[in-house]
TORDRENKE-271603 format. One record per residue (C-alpha): residue in one letter; residue number from 1; x, z, y. Coordinates in steps of 0.001 Angstrom, whole numbers, plus 500000, padded with zeros to 6 digits. Layout:
BEGIN
{A,NUM,{X,Z,Y}}
...
***
This chain:
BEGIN
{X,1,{306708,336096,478966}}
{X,2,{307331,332124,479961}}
{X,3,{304858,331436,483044}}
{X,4,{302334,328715,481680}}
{X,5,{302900,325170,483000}}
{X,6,{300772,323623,485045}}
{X,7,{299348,319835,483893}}
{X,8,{301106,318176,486765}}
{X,9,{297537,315978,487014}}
{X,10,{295609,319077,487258}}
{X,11,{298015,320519,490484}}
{X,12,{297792,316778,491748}}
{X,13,{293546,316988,491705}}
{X,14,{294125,320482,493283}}
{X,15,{296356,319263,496262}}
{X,16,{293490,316561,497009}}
{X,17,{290866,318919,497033}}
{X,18,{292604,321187,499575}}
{X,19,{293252,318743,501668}}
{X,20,{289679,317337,501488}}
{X,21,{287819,320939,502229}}
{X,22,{290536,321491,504747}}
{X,23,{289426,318367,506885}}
{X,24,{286166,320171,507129}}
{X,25,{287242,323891,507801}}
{X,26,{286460,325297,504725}}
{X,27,{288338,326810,502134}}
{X,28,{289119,325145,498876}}
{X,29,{289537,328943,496948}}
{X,30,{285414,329875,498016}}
{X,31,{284327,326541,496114}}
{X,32,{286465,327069,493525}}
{X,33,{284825,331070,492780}}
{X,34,{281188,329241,493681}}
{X,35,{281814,326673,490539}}
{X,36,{283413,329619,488168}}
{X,37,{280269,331803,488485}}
{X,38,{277806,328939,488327}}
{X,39,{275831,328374,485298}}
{X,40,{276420,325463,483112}}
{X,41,{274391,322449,484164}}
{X,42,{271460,321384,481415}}
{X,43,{269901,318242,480857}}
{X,44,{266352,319226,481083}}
{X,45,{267224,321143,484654}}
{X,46,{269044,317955,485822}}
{X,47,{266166,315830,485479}}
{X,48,{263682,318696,485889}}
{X,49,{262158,318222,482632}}
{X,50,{258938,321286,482748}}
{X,51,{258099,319895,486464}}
{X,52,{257791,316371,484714}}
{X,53,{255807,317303,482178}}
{X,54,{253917,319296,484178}}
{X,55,{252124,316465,486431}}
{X,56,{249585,315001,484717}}
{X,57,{246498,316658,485205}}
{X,58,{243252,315228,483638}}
{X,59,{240266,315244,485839}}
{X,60,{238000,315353,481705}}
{X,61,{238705,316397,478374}}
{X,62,{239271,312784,477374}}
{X,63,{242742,312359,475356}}
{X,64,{243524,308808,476494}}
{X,65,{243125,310021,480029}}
{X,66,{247293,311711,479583}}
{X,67,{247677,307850,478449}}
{X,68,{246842,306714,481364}}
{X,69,{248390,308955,483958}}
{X,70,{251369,309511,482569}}
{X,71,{251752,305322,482139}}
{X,72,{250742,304633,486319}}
{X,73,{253483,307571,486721}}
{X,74,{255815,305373,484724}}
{X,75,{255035,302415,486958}}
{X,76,{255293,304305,490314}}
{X,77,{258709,305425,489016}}
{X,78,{259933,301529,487802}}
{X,79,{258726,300424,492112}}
{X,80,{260715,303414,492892}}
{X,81,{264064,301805,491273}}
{X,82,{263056,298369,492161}}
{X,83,{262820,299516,495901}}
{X,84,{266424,301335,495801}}
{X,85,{267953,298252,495152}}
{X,86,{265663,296476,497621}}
{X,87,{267067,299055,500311}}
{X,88,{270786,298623,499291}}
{X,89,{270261,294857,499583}}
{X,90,{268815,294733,502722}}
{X,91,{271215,297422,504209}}
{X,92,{274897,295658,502892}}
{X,93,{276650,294589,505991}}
{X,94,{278176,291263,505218}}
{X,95,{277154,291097,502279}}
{X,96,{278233,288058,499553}}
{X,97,{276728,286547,496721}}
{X,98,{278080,289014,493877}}
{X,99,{276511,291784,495269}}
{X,100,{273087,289941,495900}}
{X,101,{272797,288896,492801}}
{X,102,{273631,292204,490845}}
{X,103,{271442,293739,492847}}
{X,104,{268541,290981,492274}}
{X,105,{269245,291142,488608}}
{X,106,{268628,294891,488642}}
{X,107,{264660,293923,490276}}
{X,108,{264088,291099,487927}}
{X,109,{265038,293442,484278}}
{X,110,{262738,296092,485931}}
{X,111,{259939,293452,486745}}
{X,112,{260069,292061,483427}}
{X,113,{259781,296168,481719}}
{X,114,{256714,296618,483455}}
{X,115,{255148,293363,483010}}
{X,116,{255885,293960,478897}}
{X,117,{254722,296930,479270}}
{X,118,{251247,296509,480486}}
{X,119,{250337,296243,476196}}
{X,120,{250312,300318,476596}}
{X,121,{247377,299798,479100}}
{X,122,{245914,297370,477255}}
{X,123,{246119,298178,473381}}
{X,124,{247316,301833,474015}}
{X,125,{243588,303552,474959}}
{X,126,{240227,303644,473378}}
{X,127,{237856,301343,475620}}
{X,128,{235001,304133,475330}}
{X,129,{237123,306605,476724}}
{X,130,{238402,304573,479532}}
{X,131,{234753,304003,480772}}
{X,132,{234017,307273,481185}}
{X,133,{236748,308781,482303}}
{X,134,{237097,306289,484953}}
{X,135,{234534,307461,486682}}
{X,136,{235732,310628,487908}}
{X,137,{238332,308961,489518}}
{X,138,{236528,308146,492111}}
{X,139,{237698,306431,494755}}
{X,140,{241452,306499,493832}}
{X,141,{242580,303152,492166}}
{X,142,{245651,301825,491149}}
{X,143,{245608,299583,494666}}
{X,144,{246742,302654,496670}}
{X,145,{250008,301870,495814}}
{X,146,{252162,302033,498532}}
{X,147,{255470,301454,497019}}
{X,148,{254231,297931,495485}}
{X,149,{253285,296870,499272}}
{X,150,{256803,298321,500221}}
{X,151,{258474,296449,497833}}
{X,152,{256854,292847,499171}}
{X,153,{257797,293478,502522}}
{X,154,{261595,293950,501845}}
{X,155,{261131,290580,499894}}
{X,156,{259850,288579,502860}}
{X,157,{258039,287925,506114}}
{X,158,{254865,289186,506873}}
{X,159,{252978,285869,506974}}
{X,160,{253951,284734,503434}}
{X,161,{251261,288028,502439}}
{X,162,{248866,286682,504460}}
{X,163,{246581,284531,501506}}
{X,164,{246730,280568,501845}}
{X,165,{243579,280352,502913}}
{X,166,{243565,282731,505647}}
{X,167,{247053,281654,507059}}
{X,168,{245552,279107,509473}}
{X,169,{243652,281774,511031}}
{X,170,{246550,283875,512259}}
{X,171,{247552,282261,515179}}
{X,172,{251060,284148,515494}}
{X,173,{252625,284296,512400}}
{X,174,{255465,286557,514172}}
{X,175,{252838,289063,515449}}
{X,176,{252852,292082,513438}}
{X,177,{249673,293636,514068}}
{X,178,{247397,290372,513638}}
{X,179,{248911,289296,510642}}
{X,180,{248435,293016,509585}}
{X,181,{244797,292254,509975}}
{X,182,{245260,289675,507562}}
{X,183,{246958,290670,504856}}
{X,184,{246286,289394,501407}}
{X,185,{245477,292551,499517}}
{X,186,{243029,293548,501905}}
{X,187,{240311,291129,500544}}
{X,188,{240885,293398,497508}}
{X,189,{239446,295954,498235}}
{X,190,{236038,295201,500298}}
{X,191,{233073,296109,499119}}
{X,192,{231316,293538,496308}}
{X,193,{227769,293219,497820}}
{X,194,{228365,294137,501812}}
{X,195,{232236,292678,502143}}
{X,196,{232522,295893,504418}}
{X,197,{236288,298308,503679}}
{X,198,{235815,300276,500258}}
{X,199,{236756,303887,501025}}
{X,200,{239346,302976,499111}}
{X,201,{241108,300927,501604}}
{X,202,{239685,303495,504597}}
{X,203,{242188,306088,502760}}
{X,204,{244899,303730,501918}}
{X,205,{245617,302574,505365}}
{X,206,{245061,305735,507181}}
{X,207,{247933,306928,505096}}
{X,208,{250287,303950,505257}}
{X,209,{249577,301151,507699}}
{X,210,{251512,303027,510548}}
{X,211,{254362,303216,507740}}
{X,212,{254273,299466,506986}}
{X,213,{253995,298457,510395}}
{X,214,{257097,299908,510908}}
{X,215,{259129,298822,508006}}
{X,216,{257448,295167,508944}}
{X,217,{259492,295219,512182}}
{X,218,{262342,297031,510834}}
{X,219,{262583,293840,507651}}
{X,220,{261881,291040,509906}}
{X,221,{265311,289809,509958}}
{X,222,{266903,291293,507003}}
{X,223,{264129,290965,504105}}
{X,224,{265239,288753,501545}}
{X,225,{263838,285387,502171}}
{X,226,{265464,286023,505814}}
{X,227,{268452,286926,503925}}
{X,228,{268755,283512,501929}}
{X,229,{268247,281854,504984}}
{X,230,{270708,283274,507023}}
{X,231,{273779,283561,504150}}
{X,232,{272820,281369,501250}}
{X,233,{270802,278304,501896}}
{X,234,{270851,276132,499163}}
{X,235,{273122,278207,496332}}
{X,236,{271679,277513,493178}}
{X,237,{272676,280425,491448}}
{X,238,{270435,282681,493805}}
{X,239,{267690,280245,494425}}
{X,240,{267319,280919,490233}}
{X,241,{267349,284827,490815}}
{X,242,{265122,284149,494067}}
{X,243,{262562,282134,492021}}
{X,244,{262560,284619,488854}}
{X,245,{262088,287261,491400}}
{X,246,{258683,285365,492931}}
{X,247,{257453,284398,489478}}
{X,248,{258008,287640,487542}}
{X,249,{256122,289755,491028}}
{X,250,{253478,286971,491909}}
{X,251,{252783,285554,488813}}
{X,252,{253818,287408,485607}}
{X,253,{253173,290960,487321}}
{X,254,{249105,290350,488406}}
{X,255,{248375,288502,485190}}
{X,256,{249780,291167,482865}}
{X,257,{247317,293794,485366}}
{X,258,{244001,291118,485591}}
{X,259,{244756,290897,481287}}
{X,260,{244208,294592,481435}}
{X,261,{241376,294801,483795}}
{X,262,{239538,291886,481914}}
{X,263,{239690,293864,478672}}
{X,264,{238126,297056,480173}}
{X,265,{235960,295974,482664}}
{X,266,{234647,292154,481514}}
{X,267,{231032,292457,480342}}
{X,268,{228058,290496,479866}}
{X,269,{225890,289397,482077}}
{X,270,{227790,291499,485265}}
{X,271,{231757,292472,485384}}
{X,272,{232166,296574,485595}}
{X,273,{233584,296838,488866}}
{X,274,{237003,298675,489277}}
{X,275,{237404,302461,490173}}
{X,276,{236787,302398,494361}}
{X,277,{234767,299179,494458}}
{X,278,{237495,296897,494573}}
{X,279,{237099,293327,493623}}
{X,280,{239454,292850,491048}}
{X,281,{237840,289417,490098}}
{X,282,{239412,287745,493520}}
{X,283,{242292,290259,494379}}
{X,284,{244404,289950,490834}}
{X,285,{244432,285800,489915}}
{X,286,{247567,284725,491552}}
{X,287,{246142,281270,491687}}
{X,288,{243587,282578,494044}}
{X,289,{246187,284745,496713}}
{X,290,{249209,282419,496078}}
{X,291,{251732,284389,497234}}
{X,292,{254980,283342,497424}}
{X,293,{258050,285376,498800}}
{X,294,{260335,282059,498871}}
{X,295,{257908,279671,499553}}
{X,296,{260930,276930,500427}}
{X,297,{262289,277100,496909}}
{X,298,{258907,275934,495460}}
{X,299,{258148,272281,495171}}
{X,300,{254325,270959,496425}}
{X,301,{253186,270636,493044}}
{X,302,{254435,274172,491705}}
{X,303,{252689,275603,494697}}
{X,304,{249472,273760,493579}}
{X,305,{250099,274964,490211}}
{X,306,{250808,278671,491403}}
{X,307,{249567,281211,488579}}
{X,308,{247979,278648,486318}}
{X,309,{248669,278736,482747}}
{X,310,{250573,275250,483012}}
{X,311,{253246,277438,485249}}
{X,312,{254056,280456,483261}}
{X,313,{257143,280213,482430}}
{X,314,{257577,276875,483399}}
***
């Protein structure tokens, strides 16, 4: 009987694979027995489908409560890409203006996903059941998220989250720890009628602020307003990516979330306040934080004009 041929390809892939396991010690024939008795790999095991759809746990009986979890999960998951190309920018050694702007790209598409989808918070729940369920909550809110701070310090220096108004009261704009102190989000979450830390923020930065310390120091001279500076001052073509980036995160992104706190919590004669106390009133206008991640690539009237309506889209 004729010995089968072997696909000359095939022997080729072989030969690389030896000589691939053989640069580590091992032996090529062990893998090859470990991938013939493996099972065939499934979709819903890749992306571990029954653990997904196993994490949203309701705190009532409420239906629009899944609604609701399972859209903040969405979120969380849309920072999570947004922050892996954040990490690959800010880590490419010499890196050039094709990559930047792929990568910048990438940010801007997700951006613009969640700030269109922010209609499913709005439209996509009953009001009645949002009230109530709300409350057992209690003191989580949607401000504990980390990986939103995370993603504004790999886009610039510390100071530029420090709120206009406060800026002139940190007297070293390089000093981590005081501008720390100062950060804008903070004001967020105070307490409405004392101005003392909501529990909210007690348990946010016990939990984090050692963590963005760190990746404060670690960004200072490779976030990506740093990164403009230093490799490409004055290119158009990224100063357009740079300034889509600012407006979709500072401007687009906190309108789309006050639109959706406004339609649950505005009421006559007093505002509901948010889950945890925090004053969503003065933390979510943009015109009232003005942050900025580039703030050189914005003219003096733009800055003026930051988050009013005669800016959107502008």
């Amino acid at each position: 009987m004729e010995e089968p041929k072997v696909n000359p390809e095939l022997a080729e892939q072989l030969k690389k694979l030896q000589e691939k396991y053989a640069v580590m010690g091992q032996d090529l024939s062990s893998y090859l027995d470990g991938l013939l008795y493996s099972d065939y790999l499934t979709y819903w095991d890749y992306i571990h489908l029954d653990t997904l759809l196993s994490l949203q746990n309701p705190k009532t009986s409420f239906p629009d409560e899944h609604i609701f979890i399972i859209y903040h999960q969405i979120t969380e998951l849309y920072f999570r890409l947004i922050i892996l190309e954040l990490e690959q920018i800010t880590a490419k050694e010499n890196i050039d203006e094709k990559f930047f702007i792929e990568r910048l790209d990438r940010v801007n598409r997700y951006f613009a996903h969640l700030e269109n989808s922010f209609d499913i918070m709005v439209k996509g729940m009953e009001r009645d059941q949002f009230l109530k369920f709300r409350m057992s909550l209690l003191p989580a809110s949607g401000f504990q998220s980390a990986q939103y701070r995370i993603i504004e310090f790999y886009a610039t220096d510390f100071i530029n989250l420090v709120a206009e108004k406060d800026r002139a009261a940190v007297q070293n704009g390089n000093n981590i720890d005081e501008v720390l102190l100062n950060l804008y989000w903070r004001s967020g979450a105070t307490e409405l009628a004392t101005g003392k830390k909501t529990l909210t923020l007690q348990q946010f930065e016990k939990k984090y602020l050692d963590q963005f310390r760190e990746l404060g120091i670690s960004l200072a001279t490779k976030n990506l307003n740093q990164l403009y500076k230093k490799y490409f001052s004055g290119n158009q073509n990224i100063i357009e990516h740079l300034r889509e980036f600012d407006t979709l995160a500072n401007v687009l992104w906190p309108l789309a979330h006050m639109k959706s706190a406004a339609h649950y919590l505005e009421k006559d004669p007093e505002d509901i306040k948010a889950t945890g106390g925090t004053n969503w009133q003065k933390y979510l206008p943009p015109r009232f934080q003005k942050i900025i991640f580039f703030p050189e690539l914005w003219s003096g009237q733009e800055k003026a004009e930051w988050g009013k309506a005669a800016f959107i889209r502008k």
